[in-house]
Structure formats: structure tokens, C-alpha cells
N, C-alpha and C positions, 0 to 999 in steps of 0.2 A: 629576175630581170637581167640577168648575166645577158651580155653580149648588143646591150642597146647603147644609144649614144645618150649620154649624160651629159647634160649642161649647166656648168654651175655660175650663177649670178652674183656676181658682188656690186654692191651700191653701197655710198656714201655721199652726205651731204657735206660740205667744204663751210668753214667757217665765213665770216664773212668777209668778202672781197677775194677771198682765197680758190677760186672755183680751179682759173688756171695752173694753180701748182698743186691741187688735188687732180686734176687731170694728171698733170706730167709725172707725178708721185706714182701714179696706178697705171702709167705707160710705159714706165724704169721698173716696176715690180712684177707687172705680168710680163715682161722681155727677161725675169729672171727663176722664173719658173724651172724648178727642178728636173719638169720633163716639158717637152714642148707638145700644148693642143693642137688637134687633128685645125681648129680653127678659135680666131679669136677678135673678138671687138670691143671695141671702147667708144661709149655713147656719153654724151652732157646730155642736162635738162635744166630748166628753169631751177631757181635758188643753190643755182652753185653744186647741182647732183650731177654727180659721176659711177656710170655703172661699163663695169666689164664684165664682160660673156665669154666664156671657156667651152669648148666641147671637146668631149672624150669619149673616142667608140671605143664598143665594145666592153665597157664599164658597169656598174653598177650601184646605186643608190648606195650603199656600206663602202663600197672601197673608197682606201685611203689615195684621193685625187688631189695635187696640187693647187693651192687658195693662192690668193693675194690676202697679207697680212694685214692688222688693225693700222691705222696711218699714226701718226703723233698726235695726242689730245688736242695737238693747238690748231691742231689741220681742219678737225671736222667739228661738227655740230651736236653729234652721238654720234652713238654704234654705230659699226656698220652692220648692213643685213645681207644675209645670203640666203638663196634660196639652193637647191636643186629641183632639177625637172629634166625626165625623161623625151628624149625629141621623137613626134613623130611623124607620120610623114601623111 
């Protein structure tokens, strides 16, 4: 899959009442991205969920791609989840 554009998802749920400063947490961490994506967004949802979207051409599914890290236990609810997925068009 060398040379497709890889999108990587990260979501977390925010503890409670907390939704806003899990937003702003994950808006100050992906602005500190070791390399900067080709594109990038930061989505809320209901119960205080916060997901940001990475993409990165020319990549692939193994390579070592820049994440947003685990928040402080007190931040979120659980784990957060990431996925990857190839974009296609």
C-alpha cells in the first residue's frame, strides 16, 4: 500500500462536564505534531466525544506516522481509540 494517503483517527470520550477542554487538549496536541499533516480536523459528538482526523500521503498502514497522545486519566472516560484507514477516492 506504499504511496496511499493514510488517515489516522483518534477519539476520546471526555469525562464528565469536561467535553471543552478535551477538545482544546487535542487542538494544542495535534498543532504539536512532530511533522505537520497534508490535512487535519477536529470533530465533537454527543457525550463529550472528541475525534481528530490526520492525513498523510504517500504513507502506509506500518509506517511510523505522528498520533496524538493518551490525555490525563482525569480528562477522559477510557481509552482512547484509533483506528487507521486508507483514503479512497
Amino acid at each position: 500500500m506504499s504511496g496511499a494517503t493514510i488517515v489516522l483517527m483518534w477519539e476520546a470520550r471526555a469525562a464528565e462536564g469536561r467535553g471543552g477542554e478535551l477538545l482544546e487538549w487535542a487542538r494544542a496536541r495535534s498543532a504539536e505534531l512532530s511533522r505537520e499533516p497534508a490535512r487535519r480536523e477536529l470533530l465533537r459528538a454527543p457525550q463529550d466525544r472528541v475525534l481528530v482526523m490526520t492525513w498523510w500521503p504517500d504513507a502506509s498502514y506500518g509506517d511510523d506516522l505522528p498520533e496524538l497522545p493518551e490525555p490525563d486519566a482525569a480528562l477522559i472516560t477510557r481509552a482512547v481509540h484509533r483506528w487507521r484507514f486508507e483514503a479512497v477516492e
